[in-house]
N, C-alpha and C positions, 0 to 999 in steps of 0.2 A: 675344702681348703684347710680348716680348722684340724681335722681329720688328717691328715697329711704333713698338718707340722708338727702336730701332738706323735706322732709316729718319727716323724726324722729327730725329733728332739729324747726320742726313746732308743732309738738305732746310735744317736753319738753317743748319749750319757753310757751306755752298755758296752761300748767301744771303748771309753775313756775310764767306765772300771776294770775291761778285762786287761786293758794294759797296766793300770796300774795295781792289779792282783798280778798279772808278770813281773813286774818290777818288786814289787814285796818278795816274792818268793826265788828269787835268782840265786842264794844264796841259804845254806843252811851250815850248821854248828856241829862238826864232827857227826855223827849218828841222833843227833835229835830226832824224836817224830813230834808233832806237832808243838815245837821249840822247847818241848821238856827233854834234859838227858840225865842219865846218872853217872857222877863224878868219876868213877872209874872206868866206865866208857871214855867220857869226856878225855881222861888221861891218856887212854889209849891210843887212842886216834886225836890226838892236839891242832885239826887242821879245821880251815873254812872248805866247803865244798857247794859246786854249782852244781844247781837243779839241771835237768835234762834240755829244759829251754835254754839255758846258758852255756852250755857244755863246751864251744867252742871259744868260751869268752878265756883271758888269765886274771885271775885276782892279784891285782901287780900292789893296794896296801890297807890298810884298815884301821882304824881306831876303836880298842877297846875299852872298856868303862867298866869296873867291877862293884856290883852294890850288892853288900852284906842285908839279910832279910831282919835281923838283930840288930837295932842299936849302931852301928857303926855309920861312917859317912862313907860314900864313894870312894872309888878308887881309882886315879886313870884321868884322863882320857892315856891308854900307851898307843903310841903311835910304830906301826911294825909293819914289813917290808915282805908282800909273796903272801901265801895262804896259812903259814904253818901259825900258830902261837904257843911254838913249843921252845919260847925263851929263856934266858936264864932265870930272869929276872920276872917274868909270869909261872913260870914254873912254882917259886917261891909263895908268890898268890896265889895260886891255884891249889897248897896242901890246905888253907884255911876253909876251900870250900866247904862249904852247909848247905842240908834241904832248904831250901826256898831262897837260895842268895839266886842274884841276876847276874849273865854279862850281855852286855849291850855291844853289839860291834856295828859302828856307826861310820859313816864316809867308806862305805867298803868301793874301791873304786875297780869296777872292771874295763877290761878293753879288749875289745873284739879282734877277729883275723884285717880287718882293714883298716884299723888304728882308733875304729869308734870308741869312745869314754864313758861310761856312764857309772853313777854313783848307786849304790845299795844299802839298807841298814836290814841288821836282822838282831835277835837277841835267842838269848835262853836261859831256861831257870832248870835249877839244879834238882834233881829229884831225891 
């Protein structure tokens, strides 16, 4: 008996992190690999993109957050509409980038082909 629940309480917790290792990674930062990019990549491609588990999800909006690695405070939270954050107005943010600043893109909200909702946060640091 002991035996048996020491194992079914090993089968949920294993279920309950591989979903929520799905859920972390639905969502990536133009061409990051392991959430690090460099700025001119970043520039190139200014869009969110879904992992292959998601693919059939839309990124309908997201809030970014820009923090300088030097001295400065936060920037943000900007709130923006569909996957792209190639704003006018991030645009402007985005020449200050430097190695080691963060952007955090927080509430990223997807919705699947049958109207499901679900919320994702991803970040990346600048190389």
């Amino acid at each position: 008996m002991k035996k048996l629940l020491i194992t079914s309480f090993l089968a949920i917790a294993s279920l309950v992190s591989i979903a929520e290792s799905k859920k972390k990674d639905a969502v990536i930062v133009s061409t990051a690999i392991n959430c690090i990019i460099e700025k001119d990549k970043l520039l190139a491609d200014p869009n969110l993109h879904l992992t292959e588990a998601y693919k059939d999800y839309k990124i309908k909006s997201y809030a970014l957050t820009y923090v300088p690695k030097l001295g400065d405070k936060e920037h943000g939270p900007y709130y923006e509409q569909g996957s792209s954050f190639a704003t006018e107005e991030l645009a402007v943010l985005f020449t200050n980038l430097n190695s080691g600043d963060r952007l955090y893109f927080e509430d990223v909200i997807l919705e699947a082909p049958n109207g499901k909702i679900i919320k994702v946060n991803t970040a990346a640091k600048i190389k």
